[in-house]
LOPA-6049 format. One record per atom (N, C-alpha, C): residue number from 1; x, y, z; residue in one letter; atom name. Coordinates in steps of 0.001 Angstrom, whole numbers, plus 500000, padded with zeros to 6 digits. Example, Ala and Ser with C-alpha at 12.3 -4.5 7.8 and 13.67 -1.06 7.14 Angstrom:
+-----+--------+--------+--------+------+------+
|  nr |      X |      Y |      Z | rest | atom |
+-----+--------+--------+--------+------+------+
|   1 | 513190 | 494310 | 507800 |    a |    N |
|   1 | 512300 | 495500 | 507800 |    a |   CA |
|   1 | 513200 | 496700 | 507800 |    a |    C |
|   2 | 512850 | 497750 | 507080 |    s |    N |
|   2 | 513670 | 498940 | 507140 |    s |   CA |
|   2 | 512900 | 500030 | 507870 |    s |    C |
+-----+--------+--------+--------+------+------+
This chain:
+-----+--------+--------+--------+------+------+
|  nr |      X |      Y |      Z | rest | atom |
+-----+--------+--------+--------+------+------+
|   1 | 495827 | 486763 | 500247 |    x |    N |
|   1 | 496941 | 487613 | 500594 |    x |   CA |
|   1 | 497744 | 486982 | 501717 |    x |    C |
|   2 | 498891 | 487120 | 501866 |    x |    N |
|   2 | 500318 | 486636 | 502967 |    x |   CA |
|   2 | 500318 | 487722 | 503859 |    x |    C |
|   3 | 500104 | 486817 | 504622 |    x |    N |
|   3 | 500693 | 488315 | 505857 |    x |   CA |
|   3 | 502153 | 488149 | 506771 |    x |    C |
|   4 | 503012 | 488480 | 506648 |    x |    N |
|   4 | 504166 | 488137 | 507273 |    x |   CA |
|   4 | 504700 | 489440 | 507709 |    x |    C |
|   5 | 505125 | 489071 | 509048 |    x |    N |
|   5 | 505591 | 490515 | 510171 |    x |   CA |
|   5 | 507215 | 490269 | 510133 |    x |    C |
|   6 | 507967 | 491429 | 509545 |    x |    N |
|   6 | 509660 | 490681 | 509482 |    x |   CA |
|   6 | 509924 | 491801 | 510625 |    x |    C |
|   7 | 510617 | 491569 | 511680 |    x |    N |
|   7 | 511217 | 492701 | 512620 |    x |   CA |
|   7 | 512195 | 492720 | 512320 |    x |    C |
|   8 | 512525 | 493621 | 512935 |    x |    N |
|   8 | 513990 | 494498 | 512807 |    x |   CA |
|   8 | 514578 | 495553 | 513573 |    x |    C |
|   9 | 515189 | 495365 | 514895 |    x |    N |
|   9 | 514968 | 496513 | 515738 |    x |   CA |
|   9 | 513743 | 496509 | 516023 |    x |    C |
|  10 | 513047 | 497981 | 515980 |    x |    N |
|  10 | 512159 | 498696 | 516137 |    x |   CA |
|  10 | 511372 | 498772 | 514987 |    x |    C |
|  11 | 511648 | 498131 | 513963 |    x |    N |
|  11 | 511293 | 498127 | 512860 |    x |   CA |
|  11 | 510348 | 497012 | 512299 |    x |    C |
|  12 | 509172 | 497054 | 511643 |    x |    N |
|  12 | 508003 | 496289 | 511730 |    x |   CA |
|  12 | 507613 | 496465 | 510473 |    x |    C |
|  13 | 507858 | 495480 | 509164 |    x |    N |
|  13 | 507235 | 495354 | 508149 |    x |   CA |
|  13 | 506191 | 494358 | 507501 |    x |    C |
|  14 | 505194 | 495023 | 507031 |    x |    N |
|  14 | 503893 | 493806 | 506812 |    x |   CA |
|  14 | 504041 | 493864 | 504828 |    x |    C |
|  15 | 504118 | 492614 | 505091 |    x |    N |
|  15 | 504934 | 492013 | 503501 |    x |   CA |
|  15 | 503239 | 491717 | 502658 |    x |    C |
|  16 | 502906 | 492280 | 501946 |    x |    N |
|  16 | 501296 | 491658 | 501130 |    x |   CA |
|  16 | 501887 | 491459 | 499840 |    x |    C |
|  17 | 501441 | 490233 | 499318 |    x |    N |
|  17 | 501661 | 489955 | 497858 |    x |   CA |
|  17 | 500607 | 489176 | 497304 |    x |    C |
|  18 | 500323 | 490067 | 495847 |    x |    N |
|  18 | 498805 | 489277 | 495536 |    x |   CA |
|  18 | 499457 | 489020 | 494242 |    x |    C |
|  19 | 499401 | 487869 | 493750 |    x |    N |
|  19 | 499816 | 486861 | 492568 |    x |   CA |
|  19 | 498692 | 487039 | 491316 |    x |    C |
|  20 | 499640 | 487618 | 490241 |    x |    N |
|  20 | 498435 | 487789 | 489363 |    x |   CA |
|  20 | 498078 | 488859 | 488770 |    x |    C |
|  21 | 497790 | 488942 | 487389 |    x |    N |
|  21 | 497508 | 490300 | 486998 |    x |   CA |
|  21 | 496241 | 490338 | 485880 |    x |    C |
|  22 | 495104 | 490562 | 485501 |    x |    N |
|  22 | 493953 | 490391 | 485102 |    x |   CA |
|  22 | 493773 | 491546 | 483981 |    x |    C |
|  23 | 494675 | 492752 | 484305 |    x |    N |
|  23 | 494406 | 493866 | 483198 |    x |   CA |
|  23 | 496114 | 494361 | 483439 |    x |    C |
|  24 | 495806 | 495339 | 482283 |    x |    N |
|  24 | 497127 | 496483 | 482545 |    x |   CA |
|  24 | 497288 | 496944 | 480841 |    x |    C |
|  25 | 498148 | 498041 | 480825 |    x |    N |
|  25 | 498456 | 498788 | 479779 |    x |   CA |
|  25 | 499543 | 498609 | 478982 |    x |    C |
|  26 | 499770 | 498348 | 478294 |    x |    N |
|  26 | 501124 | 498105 | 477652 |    x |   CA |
|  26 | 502339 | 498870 | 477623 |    x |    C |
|  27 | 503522 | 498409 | 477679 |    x |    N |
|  27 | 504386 | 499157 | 477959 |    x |   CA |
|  27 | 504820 | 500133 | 476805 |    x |    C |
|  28 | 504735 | 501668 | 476827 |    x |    N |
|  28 | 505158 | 502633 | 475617 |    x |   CA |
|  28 | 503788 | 502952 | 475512 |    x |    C |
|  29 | 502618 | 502494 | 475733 |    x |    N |
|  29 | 501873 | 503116 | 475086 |    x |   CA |
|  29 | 501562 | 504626 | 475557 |    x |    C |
|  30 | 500567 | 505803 | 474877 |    x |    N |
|  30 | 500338 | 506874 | 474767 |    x |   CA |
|  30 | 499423 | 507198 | 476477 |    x |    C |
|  31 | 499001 | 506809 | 476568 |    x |    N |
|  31 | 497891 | 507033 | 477540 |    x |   CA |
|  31 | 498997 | 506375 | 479131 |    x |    C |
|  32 | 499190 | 505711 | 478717 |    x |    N |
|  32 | 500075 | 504563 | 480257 |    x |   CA |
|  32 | 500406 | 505804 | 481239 |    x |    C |
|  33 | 501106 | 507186 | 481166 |    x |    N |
|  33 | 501182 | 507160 | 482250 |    x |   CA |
|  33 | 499795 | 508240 | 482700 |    x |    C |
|  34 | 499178 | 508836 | 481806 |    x |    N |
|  34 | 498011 | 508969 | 482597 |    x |   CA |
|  34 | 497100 | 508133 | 483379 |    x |    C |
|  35 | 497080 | 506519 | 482289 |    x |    N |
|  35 | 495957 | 505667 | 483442 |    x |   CA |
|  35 | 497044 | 505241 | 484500 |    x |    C |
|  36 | 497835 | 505049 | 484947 |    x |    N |
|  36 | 498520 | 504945 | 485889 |    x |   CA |
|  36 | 498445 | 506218 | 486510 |    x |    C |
|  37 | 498283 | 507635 | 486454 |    x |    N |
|  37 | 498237 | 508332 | 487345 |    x |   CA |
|  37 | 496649 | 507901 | 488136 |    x |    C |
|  38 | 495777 | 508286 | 486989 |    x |    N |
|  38 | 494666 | 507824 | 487444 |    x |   CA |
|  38 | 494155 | 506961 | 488702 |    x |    C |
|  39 | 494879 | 505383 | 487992 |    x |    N |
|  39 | 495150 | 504237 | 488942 |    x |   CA |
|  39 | 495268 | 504690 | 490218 |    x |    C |
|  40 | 496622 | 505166 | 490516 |    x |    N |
|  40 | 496640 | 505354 | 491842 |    x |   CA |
|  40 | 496708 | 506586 | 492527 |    x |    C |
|  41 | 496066 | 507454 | 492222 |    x |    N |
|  41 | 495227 | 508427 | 492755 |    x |   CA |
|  41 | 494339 | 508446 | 493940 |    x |    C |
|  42 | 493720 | 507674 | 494218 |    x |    N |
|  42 | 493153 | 507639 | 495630 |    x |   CA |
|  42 | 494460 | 506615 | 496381 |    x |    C |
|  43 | 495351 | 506563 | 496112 |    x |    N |
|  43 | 495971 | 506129 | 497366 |    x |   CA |
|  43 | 496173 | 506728 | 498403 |    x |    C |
|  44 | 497070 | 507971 | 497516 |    x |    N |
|  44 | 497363 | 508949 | 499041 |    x |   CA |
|  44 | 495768 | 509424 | 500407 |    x |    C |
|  45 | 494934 | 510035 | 499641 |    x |    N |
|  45 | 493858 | 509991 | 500586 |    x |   CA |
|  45 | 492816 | 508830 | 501279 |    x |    C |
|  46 | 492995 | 507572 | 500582 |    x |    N |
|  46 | 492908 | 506741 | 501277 |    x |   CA |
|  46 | 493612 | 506710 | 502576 |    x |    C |
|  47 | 495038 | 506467 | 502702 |    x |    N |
|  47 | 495978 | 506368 | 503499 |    x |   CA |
|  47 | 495708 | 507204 | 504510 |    x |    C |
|  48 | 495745 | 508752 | 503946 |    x |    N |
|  48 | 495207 | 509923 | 505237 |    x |   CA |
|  48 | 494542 | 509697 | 506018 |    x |    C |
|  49 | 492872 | 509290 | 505450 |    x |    N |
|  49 | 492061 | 508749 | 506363 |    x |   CA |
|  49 | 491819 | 507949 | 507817 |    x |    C |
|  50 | 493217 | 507008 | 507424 |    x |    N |
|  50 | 493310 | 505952 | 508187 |    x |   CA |
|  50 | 494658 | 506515 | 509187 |    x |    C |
|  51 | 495290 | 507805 | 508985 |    x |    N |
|  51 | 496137 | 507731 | 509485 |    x |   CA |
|  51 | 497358 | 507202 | 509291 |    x |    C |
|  52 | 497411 | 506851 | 507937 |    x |    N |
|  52 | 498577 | 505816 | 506997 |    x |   CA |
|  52 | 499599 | 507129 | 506581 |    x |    C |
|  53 | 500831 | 506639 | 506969 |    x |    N |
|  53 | 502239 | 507749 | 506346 |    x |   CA |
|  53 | 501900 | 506584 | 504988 |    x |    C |
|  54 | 502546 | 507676 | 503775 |    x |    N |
|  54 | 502456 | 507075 | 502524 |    x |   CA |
|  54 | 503904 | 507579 | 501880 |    x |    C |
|  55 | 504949 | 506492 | 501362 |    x |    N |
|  55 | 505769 | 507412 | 500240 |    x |   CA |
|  55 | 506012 | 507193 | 499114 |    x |    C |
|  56 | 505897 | 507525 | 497697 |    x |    N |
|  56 | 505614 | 507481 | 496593 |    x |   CA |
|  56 | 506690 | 507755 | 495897 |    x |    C |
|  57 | 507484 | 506723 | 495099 |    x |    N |
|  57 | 508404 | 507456 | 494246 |    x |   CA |
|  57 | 508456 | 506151 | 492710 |    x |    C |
|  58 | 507935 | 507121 | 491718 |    x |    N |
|  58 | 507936 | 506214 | 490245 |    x |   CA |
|  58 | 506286 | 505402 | 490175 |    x |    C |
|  59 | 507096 | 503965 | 490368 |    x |    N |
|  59 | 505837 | 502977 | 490436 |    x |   CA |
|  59 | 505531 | 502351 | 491454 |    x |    C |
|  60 | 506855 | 502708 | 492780 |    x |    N |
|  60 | 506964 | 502154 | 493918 |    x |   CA |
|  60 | 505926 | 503260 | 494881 |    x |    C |
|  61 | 504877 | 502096 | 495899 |    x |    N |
|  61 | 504194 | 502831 | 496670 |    x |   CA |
|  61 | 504714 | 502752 | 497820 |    x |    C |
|  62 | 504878 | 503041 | 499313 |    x |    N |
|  62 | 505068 | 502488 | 500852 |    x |   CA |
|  62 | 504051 | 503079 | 501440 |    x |    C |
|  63 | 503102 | 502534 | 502606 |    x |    N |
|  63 | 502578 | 502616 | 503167 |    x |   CA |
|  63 | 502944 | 502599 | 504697 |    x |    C |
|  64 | 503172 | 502829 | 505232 |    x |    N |
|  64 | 504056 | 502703 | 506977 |    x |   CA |
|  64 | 502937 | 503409 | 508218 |    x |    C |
|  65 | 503311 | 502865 | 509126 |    x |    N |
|  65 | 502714 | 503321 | 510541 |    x |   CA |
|  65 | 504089 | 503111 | 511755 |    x |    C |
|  66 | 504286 | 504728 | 512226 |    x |    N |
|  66 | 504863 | 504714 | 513045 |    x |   CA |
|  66 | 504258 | 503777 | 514648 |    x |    C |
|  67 | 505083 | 502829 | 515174 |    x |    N |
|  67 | 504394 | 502235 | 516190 |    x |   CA |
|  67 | 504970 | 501575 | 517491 |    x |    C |
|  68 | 504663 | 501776 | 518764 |    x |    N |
|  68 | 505251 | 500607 | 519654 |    x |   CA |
|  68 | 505050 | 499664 | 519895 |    x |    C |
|  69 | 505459 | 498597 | 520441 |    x |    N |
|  69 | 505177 | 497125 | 520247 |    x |   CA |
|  69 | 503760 | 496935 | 521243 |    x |    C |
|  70 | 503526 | 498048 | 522080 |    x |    N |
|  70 | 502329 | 497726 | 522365 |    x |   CA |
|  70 | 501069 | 498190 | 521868 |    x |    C |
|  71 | 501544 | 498974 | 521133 |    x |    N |
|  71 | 500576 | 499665 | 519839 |    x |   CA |
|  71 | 500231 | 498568 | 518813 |    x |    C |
|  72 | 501328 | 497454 | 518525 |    x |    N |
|  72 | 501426 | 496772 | 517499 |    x |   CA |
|  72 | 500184 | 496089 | 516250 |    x |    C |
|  73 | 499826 | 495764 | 517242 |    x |    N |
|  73 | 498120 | 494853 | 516809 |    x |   CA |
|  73 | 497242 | 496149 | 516191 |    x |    C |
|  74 | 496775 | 496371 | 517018 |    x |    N |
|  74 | 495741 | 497440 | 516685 |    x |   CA |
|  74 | 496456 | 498613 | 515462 |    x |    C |
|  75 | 497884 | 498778 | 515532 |    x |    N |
|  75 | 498124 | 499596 | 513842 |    x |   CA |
|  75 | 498024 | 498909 | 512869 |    x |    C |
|  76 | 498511 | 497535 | 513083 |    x |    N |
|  76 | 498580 | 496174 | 512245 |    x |   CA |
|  76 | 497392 | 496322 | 511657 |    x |    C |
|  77 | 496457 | 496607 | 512525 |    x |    N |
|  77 | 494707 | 496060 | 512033 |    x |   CA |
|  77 | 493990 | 497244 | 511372 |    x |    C |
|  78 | 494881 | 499098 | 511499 |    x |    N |
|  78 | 494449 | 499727 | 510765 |    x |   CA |
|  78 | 495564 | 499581 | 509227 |    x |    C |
|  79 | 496659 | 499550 | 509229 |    x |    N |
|  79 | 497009 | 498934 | 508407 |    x |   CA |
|  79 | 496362 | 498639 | 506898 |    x |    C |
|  80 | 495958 | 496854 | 507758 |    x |    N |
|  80 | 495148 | 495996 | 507004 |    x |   CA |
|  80 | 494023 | 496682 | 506718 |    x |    C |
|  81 | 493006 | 497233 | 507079 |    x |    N |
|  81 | 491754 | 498320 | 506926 |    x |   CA |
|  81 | 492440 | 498762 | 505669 |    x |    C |
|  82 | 493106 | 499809 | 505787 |    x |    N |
|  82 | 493483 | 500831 | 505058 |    x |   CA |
|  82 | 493996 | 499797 | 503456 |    x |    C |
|  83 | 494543 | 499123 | 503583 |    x |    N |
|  83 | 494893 | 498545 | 502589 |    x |   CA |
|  83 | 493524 | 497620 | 501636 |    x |    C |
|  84 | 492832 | 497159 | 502708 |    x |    N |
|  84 | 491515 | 496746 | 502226 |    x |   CA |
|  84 | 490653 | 497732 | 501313 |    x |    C |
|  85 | 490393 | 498802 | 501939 |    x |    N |
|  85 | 489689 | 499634 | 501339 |    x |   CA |
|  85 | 490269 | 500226 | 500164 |    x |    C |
|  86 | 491773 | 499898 | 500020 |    x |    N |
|  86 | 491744 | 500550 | 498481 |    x |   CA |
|  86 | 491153 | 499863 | 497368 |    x |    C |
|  87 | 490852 | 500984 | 496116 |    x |    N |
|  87 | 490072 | 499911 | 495220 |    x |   CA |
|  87 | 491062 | 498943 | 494253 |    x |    C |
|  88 | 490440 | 497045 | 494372 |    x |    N |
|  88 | 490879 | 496914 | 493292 |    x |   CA |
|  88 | 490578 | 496237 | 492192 |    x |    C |
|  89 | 491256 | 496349 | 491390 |    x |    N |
|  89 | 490764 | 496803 | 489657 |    x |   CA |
|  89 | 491228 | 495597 | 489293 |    x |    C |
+-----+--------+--------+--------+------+------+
């Protein structure tokens, strides 16, 4: 995984991109958007756990932490936690 911090203002985004896809459902088929609900179903309470704001719209997920720059590290590092622990498939 990439980890890259882009600022902006006050603004602090952690960029993850994992290359690659091993399974998935075909597009149209009957079931797709149930196993996709399925799929990502423990996101949101993952996120809670950790204290992760989450916003969800379609297929797009965001994950965010409100933070100050001296907060920075240590949200960074629940963050990364939180993103670790989701499952993947």
């Amino acid at each position: 995984m990439g980890r890259n911090i882009v600022t902006s203002e006050q603004c602090f985004h952690l960029l993850i991109s994992q290359d690659g896809c091993s399974s998935g459902v075909p597009q149209g088929s009957v079931l797709g958007p149930l196993l996709f609900i399925t799929y990502i179903s423990p996101i949101s309470s993952i996120a809670s756990n950790f204290g992760v704001s989450l916003q969800q719209y379609a297929d797009d997920t965001q994950l965010y932490l409100c933070t100050s720059s001296r907060d920075l590290t240590s949200n960074l590092n629940t963050l990364e936690l939180c993103l670790t622990s989701l499952p993947h498939r």
